[in-house]
N, C-alpha and C positions, 0 to 999 in steps of 0.2 A: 800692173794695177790689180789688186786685190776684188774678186769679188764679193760683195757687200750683199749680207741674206739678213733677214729680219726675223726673231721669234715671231709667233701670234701675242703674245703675252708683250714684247716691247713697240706691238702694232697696238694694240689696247691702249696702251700707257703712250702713245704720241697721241689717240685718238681722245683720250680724256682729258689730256693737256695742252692741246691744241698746238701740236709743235710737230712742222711737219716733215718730210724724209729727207727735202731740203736742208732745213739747218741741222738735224743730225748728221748728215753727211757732210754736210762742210764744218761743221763744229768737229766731228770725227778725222778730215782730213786737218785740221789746223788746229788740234788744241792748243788749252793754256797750259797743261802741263796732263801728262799719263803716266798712272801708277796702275803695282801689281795689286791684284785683292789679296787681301789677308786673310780671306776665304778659302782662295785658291790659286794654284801658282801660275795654272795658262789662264786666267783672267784677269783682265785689265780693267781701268777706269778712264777713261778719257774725258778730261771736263774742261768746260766751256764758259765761261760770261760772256751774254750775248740780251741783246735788248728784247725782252718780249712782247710784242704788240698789244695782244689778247691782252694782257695786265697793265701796259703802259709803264713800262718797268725794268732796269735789269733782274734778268736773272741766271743763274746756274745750271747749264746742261749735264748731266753725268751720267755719259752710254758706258754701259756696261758690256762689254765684248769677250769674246773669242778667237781667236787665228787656230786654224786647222786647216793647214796645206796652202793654198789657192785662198780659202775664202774667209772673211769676217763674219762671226756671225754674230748681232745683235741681240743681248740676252734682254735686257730693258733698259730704259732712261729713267734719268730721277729729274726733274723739273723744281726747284724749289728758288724762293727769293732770301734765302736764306746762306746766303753767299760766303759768311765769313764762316759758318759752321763748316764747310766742306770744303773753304779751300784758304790753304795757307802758304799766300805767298810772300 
């Protein structure tokens, strides 16, 4: 088992969108599908459809990570109800 670090900046961004370390970690351990960024080649996108309370709503989780050695390290999430633009399944 991987250990799992948080930026400050993907601490902000669950804190603004009220999504909490809970369902990034289990969204993170069970996506719907994970892809390379096209940013950059060791980072990843993990995402998620998952029902968000706060909104009464589905919506689309998308952590943005890292793997270096041992640990994950979370760069940020995207929160959005905008589900079909990000994921094409």
């Amino acid at each position: 088992m991987n250990k799992i670090r948080f930026s400050s900046h993907a601490l902000k961004r669950m804190q603004e969108r009220n999504v909490s370390r809970y369902i990034v970690i289990s969204s993170l351990n069970n996506p719907d599908i994970i892809e390379i960024s096209n940013h950059a080649p060791n980072r990843f996108l993990a995402k998620k459809r998952y029902f968000n309370q706060y909104f009464s709503k589905e919506h689309l989780l998308i952590i943005v990570f890292e793997i270096n050695k041992n640990i994950i390290e979370i760069i940020t999430i995207i929160d959005t109800s905008k589900i079909n633009k990000y994921l094409n399944l």
